[in-house]
VEXDREN-2710 file (C-alpha; in Angstrom, 1 decimal):
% VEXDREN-2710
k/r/px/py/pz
1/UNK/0.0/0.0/0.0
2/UNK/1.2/3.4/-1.1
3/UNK/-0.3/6.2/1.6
4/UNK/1.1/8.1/4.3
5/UNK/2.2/6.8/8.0
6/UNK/-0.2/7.0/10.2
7/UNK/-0.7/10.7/11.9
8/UNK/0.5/11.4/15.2
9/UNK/-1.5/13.4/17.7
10/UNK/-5.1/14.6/17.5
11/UNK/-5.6/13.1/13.7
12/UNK/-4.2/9.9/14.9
13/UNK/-7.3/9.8/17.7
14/UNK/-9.5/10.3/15.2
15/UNK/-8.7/6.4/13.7
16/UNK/-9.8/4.1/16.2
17/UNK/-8.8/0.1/16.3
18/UNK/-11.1/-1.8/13.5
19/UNK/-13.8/-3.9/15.4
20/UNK/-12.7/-6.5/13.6
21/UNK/-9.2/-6.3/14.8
22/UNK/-7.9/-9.8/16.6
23/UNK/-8.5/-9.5/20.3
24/UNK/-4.6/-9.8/21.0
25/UNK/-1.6/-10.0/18.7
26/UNK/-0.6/-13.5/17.7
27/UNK/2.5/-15.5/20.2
28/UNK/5.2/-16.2/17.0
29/UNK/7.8/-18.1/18.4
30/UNK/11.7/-17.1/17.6
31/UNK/12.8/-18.2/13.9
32/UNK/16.1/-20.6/13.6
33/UNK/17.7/-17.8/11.3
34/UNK/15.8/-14.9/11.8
35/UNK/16.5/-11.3/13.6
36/UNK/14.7/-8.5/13.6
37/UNK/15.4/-4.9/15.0
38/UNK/13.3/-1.8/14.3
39/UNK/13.7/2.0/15.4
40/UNK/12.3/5.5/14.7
41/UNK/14.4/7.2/12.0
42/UNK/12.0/10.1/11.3
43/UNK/11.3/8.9/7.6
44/UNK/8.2/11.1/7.7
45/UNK/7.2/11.4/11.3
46/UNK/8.8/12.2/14.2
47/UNK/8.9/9.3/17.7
48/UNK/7.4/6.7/15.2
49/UNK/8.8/3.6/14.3
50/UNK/9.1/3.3/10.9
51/UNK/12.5/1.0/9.7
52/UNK/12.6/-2.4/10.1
53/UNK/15.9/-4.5/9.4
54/UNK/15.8/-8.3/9.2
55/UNK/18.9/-10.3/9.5
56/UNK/18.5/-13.9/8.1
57/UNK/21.5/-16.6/7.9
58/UNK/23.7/-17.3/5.2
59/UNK/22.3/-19.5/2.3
60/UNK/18.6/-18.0/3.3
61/UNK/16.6/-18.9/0.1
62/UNK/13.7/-16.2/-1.5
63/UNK/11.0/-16.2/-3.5
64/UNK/8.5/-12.9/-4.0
65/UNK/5.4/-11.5/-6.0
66/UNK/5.2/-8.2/-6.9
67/UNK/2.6/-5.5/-8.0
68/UNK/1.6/-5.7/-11.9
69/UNK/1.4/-2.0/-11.6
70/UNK/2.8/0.4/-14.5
71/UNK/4.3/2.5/-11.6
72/UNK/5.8/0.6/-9.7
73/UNK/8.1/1.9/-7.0
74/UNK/11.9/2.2/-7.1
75/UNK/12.0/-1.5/-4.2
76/UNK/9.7/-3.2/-6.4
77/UNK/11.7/-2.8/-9.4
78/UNK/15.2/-3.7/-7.2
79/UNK/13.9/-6.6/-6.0
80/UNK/12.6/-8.1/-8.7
81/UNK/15.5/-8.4/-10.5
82/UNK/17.5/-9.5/-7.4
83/UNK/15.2/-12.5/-7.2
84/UNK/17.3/-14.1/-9.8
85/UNK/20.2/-14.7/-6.9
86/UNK/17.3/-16.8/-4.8
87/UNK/19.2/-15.9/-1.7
88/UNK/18.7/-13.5/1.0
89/UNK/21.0/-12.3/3.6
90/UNK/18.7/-8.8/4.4
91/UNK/15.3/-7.2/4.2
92/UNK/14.9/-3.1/5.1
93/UNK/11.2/-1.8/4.9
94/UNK/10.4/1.9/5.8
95/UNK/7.2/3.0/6.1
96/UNK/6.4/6.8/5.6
97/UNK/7.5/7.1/1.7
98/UNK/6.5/5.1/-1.0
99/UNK/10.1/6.3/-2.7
100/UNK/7.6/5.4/-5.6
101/UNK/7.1/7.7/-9.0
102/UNK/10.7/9.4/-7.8
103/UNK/12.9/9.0/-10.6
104/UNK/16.5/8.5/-10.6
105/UNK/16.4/9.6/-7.1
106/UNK/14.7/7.0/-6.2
107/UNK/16.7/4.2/-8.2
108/UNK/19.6/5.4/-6.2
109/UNK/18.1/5.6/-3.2
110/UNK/17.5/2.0/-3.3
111/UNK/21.0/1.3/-4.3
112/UNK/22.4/3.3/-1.4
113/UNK/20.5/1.6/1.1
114/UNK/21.3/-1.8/-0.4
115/UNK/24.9/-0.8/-0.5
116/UNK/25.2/0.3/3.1
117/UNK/22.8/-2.8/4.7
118/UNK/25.3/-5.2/2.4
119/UNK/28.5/-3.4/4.5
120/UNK/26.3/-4.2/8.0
121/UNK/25.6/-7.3/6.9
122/UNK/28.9/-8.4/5.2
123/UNK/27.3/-9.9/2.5
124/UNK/26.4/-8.6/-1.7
125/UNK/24.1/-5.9/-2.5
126/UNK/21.8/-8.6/-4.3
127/UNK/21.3/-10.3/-1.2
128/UNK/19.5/-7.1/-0.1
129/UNK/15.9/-6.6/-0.2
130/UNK/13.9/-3.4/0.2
131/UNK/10.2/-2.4/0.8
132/UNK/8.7/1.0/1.2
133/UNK/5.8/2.5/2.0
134/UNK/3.7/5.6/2.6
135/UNK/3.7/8.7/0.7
136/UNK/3.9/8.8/-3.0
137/UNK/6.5/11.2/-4.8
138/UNK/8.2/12.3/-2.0
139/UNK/11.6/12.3/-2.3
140/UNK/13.0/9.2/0.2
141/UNK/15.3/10.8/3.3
142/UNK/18.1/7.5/2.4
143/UNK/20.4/9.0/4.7
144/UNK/17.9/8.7/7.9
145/UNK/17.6/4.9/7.2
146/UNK/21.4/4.3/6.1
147/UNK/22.4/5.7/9.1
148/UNK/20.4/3.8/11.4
149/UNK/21.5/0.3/9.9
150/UNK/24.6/-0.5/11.6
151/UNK/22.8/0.3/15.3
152/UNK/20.0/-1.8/14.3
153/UNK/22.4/-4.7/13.0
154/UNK/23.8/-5.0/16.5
155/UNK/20.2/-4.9/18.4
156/UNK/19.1/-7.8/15.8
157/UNK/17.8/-10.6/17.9
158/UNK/15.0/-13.6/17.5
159/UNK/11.4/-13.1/18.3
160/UNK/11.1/-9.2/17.5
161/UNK/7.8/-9.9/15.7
162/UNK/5.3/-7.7/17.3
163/UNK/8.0/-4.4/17.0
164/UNK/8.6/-5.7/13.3
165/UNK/4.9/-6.0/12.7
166/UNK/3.9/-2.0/14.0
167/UNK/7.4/-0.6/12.1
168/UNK/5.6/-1.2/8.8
169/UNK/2.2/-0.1/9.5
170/UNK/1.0/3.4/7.8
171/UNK/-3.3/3.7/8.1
172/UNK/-3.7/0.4/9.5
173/UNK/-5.4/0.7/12.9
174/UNK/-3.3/-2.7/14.7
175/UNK/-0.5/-4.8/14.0
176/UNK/-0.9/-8.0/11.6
177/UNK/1.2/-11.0/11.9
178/UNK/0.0/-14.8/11.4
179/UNK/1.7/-18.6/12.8
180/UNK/1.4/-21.8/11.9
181/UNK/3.6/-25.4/11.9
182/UNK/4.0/-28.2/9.6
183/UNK/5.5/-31.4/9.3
184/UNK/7.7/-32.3/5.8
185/UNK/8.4/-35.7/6.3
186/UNK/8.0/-36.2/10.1
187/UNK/10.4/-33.1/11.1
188/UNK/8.6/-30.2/12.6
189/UNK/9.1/-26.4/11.0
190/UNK/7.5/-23.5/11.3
191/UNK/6.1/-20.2/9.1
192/UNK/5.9/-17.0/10.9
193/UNK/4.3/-13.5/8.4
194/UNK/3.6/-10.0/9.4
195/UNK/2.3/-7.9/7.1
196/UNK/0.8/-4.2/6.5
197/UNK/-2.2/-2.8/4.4
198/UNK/-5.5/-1.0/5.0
199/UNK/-6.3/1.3/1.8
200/UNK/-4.7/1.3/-1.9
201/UNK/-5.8/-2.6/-1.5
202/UNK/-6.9/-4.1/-4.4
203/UNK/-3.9/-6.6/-5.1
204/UNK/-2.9/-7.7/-8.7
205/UNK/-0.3/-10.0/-7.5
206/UNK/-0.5/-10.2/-3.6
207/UNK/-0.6/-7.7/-1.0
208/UNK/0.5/-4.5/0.4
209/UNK/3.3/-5.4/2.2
210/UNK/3.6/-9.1/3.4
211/UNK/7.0/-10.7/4.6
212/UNK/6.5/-14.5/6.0
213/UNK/9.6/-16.4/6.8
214/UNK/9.9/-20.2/7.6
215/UNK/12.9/-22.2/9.2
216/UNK/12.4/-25.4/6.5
217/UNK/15.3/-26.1/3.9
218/UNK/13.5/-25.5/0.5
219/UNK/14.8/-24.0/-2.3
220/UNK/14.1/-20.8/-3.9
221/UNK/12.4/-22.5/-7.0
222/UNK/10.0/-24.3/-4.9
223/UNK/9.2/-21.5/-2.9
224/UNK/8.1/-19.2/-5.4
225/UNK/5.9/-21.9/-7.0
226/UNK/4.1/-22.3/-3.3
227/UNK/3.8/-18.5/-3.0
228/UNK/2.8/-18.3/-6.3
229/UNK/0.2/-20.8/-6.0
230/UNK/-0.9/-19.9/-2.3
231/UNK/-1.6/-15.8/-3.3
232/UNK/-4.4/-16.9/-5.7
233/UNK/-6.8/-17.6/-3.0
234/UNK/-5.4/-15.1/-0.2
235/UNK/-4.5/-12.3/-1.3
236/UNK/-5.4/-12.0/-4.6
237/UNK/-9.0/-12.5/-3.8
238/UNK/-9.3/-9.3/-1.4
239/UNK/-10.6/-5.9/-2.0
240/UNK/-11.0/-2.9/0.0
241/UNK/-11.3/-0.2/-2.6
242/UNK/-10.6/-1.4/-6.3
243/UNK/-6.7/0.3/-6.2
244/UNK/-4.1/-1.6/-6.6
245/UNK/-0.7/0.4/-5.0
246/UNK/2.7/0.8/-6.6
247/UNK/4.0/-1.0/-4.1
248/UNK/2.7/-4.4/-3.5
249/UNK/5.0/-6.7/-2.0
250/UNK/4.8/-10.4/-1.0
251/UNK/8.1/-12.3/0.2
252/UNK/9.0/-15.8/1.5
253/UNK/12.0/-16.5/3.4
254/UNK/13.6/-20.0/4.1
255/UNK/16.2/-20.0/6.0
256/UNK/16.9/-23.9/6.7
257/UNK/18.2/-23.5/10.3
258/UNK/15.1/-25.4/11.4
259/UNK/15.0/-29.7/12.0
260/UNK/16.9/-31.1/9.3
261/UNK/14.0/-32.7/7.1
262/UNK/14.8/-35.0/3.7
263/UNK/15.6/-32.7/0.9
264/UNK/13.0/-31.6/-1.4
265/UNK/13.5/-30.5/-4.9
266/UNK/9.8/-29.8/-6.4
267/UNK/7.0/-28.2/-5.0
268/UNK/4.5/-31.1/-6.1
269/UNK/6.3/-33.5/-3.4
270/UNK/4.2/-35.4/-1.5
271/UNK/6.3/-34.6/1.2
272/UNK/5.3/-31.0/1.4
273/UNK/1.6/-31.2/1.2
274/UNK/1.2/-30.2/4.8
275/UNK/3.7/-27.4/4.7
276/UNK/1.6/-25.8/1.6
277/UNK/-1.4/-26.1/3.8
278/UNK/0.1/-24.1/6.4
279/UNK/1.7/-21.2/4.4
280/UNK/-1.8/-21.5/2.7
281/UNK/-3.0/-20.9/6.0
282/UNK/-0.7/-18.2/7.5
283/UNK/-0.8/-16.1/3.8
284/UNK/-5.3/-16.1/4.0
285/UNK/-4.9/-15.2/7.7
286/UNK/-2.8/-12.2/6.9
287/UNK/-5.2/-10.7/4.1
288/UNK/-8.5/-11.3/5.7
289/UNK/-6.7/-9.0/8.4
290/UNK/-6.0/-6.9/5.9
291/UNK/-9.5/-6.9/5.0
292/UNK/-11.1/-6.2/8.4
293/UNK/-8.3/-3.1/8.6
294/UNK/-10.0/-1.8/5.4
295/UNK/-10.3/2.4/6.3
296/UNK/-13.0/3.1/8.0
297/UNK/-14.2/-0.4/7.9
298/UNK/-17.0/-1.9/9.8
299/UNK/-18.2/-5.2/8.8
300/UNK/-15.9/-8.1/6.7
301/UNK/-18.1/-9.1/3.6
302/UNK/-17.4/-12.7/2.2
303/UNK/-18.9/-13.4/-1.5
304/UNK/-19.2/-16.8/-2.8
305/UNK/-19.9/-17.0/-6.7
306/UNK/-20.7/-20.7/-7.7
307/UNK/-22.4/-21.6/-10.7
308/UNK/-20.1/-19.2/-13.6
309/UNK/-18.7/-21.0/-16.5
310/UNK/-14.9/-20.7/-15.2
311/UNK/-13.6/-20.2/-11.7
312/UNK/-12.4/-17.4/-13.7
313/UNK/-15.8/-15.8/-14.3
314/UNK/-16.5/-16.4/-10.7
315/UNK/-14.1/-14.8/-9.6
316/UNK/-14.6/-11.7/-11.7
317/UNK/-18.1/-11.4/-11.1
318/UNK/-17.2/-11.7/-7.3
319/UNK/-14.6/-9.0/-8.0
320/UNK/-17.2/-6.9/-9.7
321/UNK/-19.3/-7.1/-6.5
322/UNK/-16.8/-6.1/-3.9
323/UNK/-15.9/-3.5/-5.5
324/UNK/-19.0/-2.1/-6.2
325/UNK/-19.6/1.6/-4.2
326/UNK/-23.5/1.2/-4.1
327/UNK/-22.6/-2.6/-2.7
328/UNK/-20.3/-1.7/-0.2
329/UNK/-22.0/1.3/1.3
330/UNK/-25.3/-0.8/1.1
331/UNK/-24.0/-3.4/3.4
332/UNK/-22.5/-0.4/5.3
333/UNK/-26.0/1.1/6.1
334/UNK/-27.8/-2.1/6.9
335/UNK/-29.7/-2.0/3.9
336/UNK/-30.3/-5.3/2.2
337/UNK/-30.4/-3.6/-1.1
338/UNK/-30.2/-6.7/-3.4
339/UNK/-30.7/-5.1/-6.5
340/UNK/-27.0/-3.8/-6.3
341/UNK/-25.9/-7.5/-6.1
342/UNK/-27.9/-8.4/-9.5
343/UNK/-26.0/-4.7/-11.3
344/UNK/-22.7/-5.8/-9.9
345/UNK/-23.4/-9.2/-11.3
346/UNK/-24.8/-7.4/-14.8
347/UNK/-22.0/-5.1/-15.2
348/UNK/-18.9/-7.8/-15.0
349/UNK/-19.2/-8.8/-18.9
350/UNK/-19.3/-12.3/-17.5
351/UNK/-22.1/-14.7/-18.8
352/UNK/-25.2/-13.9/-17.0
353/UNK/-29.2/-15.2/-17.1
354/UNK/-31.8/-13.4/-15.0
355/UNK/-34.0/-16.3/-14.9
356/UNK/-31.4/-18.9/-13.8
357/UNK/-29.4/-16.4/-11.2
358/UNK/-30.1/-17.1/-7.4
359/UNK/-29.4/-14.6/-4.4
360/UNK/-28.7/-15.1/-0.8
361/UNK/-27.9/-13.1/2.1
362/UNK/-26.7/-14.7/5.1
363/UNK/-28.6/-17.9/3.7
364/UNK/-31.4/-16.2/3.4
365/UNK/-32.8/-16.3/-0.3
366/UNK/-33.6/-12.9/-1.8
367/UNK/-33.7/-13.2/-5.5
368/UNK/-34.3/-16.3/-7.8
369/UNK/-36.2/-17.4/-10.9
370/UNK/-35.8/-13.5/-12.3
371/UNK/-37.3/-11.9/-9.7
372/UNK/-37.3/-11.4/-6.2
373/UNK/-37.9/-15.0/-4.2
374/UNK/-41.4/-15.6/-3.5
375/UNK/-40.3/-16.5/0.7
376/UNK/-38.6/-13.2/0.9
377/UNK/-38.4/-11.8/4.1
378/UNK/-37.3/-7.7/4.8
379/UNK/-36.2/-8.4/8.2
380/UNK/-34.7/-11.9/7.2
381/UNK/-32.5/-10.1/4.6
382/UNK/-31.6/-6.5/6.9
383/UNK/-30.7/-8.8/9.9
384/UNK/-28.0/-11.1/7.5
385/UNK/-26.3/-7.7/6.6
386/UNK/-26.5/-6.2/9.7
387/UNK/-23.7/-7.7/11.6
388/UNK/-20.0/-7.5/11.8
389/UNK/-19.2/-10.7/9.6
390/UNK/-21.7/-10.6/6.3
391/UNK/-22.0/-13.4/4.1
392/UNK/-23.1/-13.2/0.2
393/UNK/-24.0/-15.9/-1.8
394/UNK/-24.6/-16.3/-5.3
395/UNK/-25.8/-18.4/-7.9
396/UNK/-25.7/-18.4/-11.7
397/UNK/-26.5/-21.7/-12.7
398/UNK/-24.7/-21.8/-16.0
399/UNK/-21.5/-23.8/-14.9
400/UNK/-18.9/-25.4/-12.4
401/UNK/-16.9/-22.7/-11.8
402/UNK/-16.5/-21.0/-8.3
403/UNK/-14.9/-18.5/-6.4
404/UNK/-13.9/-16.6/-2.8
405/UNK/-13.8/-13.3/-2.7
406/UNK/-14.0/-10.9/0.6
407/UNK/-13.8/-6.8/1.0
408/UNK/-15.3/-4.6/3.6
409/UNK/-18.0/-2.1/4.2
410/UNK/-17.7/1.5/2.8
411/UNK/-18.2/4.1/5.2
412/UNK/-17.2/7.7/6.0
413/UNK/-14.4/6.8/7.9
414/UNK/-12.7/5.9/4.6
415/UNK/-13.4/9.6/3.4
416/UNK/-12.2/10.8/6.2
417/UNK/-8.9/9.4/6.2
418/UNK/-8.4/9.9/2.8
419/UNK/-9.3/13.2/2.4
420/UNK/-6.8/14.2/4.7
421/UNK/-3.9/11.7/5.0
422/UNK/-1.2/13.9/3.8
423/UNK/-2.0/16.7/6.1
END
């Protein structure tokens, strides 16, 4: 996500905690290779965390999706093309500045930063990997990160999780980070992520800002096929308001310091079929928190499209829905407006028929053969999109394909942190 850091002082009151925020932050256990160490460089604000280094071990293998956008900022473009080393000995992440749509500036920015974390680190530049975010077009302040490197290679230690998860945070309202273990052949590893996002969230690759890192000894090609594979149906299948930032960032680390487990050398191993469940796991975790950060947000909206002549189709047509204004603000006011569910549905250019589509809210059938149901009830329908956790279901009877999609209410709180972020 590309916006500003959060505000400080009387605008920052003005944002309180989602309601659909996790109760507590989630207990991530220390990572065999691993260290973390954050601190408040003044990258945009002042007494605000906002840098986050993370030290992983020698031989540290990486894989990473990246924003399909035409602007993409200066990190996204360095760390694409420093996937092609597959390792990782370093990740830096400010938030506060995008250092996206800032030219050459920008480009060396990037390299200066990479050059000075290699030094810290004793290690190549390509082994470096960078993420910003927050303001966009603002000239990056490199020398307030580069100078804070060295200090923060020295506090690096294990288990910094909940410091590394509020360092990258910019209009989210709480900290996001995710757990899980798994079991590749018998041996025990685990997958811990953290990741950032609240508005600019409609991903075209995988999310905001997302690092997950795992102690198992798997190589870079068949982490980026599990990552690749595991963003379809997690983050690639959330919305909050149609935009998709200059600086979406999704990243897997492996460091192989964890239980020595029998090598694996393709992703469609047997052996790792309950490690892809858990990254599965940890990667839809982190974007349905995303979700429920949405700005302003106030209820989490899950759509289920079944019925559609592809999975693609579904998924566009559920797309279509959750991104719909009238929709969102709809289920925002309580009103069980269905009619907005059969536009969004008209409007996606996918293969629709009145007379075979079928509604629900909630369970609760609204619309079917053409019209709406014949056991429709008002206060059925109002009290299914009423809640905190809203569920919409529909039908089109023309196929087998399927899909998940989830976003979040509109309300004003989203106007009012938009129309004034960069005050």
């Amino acid at each position: 996500m590309a916006k500003s850091t959060k505000p400080t002082g009387k605008a920052a009151a003005a944002h309180a905690v989602s309601p659909l925020a996790p109760k507590t932050f989630p207990k991530l256990p220390p990572l065999a290779g691993v260290r973390l160490a954050t601190v408040a460089a003044g990258v945009r604000y002042q007494q605000r965390t906002d840098v986050l280094l993370a030290l992983l071990a020698p031989g540290t293998q990486v894989a990473g999706v990246f924003t399909n956008s035409k602007t993409a900022s200066a990190p996204v473009l360095w760390c694409r093309d420093k996937l092609k080393g597959r390792e990782a000995r370093v990740l830096v992440v400010n938030s506060g500045n995008a250092n996206a749509f800032t030219g050459r500036a920008g480009q060396e920015g990037v390299q200066e930063i990479a050059g000075e974390a290699a030094a810290v680190a004793r290690c190549r530049p390509d082994e470096v990997f960078l993420a910003s975010t927050g303001v966009i077009g603002e000239p990056l302040p490199t020398q307030k990160i580069t100078k804070v490197l060295a200090g923060l290679a020295l506090q690096g230690a294990p288990g910094n999780w909940r410091a590394a998860a509020d360092a990258i945070m910019t209009t989210d309202t709480y900290p996001k980070a995710a757990t899980a273990t798994a079991l590749i052949d018998g041996v025990k590893v685990s997958i811990n992520g953290i990741a950032k996002g609240s508005g600019m969230i409609a991903p075209d690759m995988a999310t905001m800002l997302s690092f997950v890192f795992t102690d198992a000894n798997l190589p870079a090609s068949v982490l980026q096929e599990c990552l690749s594979a595991g963003v379809g149906p997690s983050f690639n299948s959330i919305t909050v308001d149609s935009d998709t930032s200059t600086s979406d960032t999704l990243m897997l680390f492996a460091t192989g310091k964890g239980g020595k487990h029998t090598a694996i050398a393709k992703a469609s191993d047997n052996k790792l079929k309950d490690f892809r469940r858990a990254l599965d796991a940890v990667l839809l975790d982190l974007a349905l928190q995303v979700v429920k950060d949405g700005e302003g947000a106030q209820k989490l909206i899950r759509i289920d499209v079944t019925g559609a002549q592809s999975d693609t189709a579904a998924k566009r047509i559920g797309l279509s829905i959750a991104n719909s204004p009238l929709v969102k603000t709809a289920i925002g006011g309580n009103d069980a407006n269905w009619g907005r569910i059969v536009m969004a549905v008209g409007k996606s250019g996918e293969a629709a028929d009145r007379d075979r589509l079928k509604i629900s809210f909630g369970g609760h059938v609204v619309a079917e053969h053409g019209m709406r149901a014949a056991k429709y009830s008002e206060a059925a329908a109002t009290k299914a999109v009423a809640g905190r956790s809203v569920e919409i279901a529909v039908e089109l009877g023309l196929g087998k394909g399927a899909a998940r999609v989830w976003t979040c209410d509109l309300t004003h709180g989203y106007i009012d942190i938009n129309g004034s972020y960069r005050s």
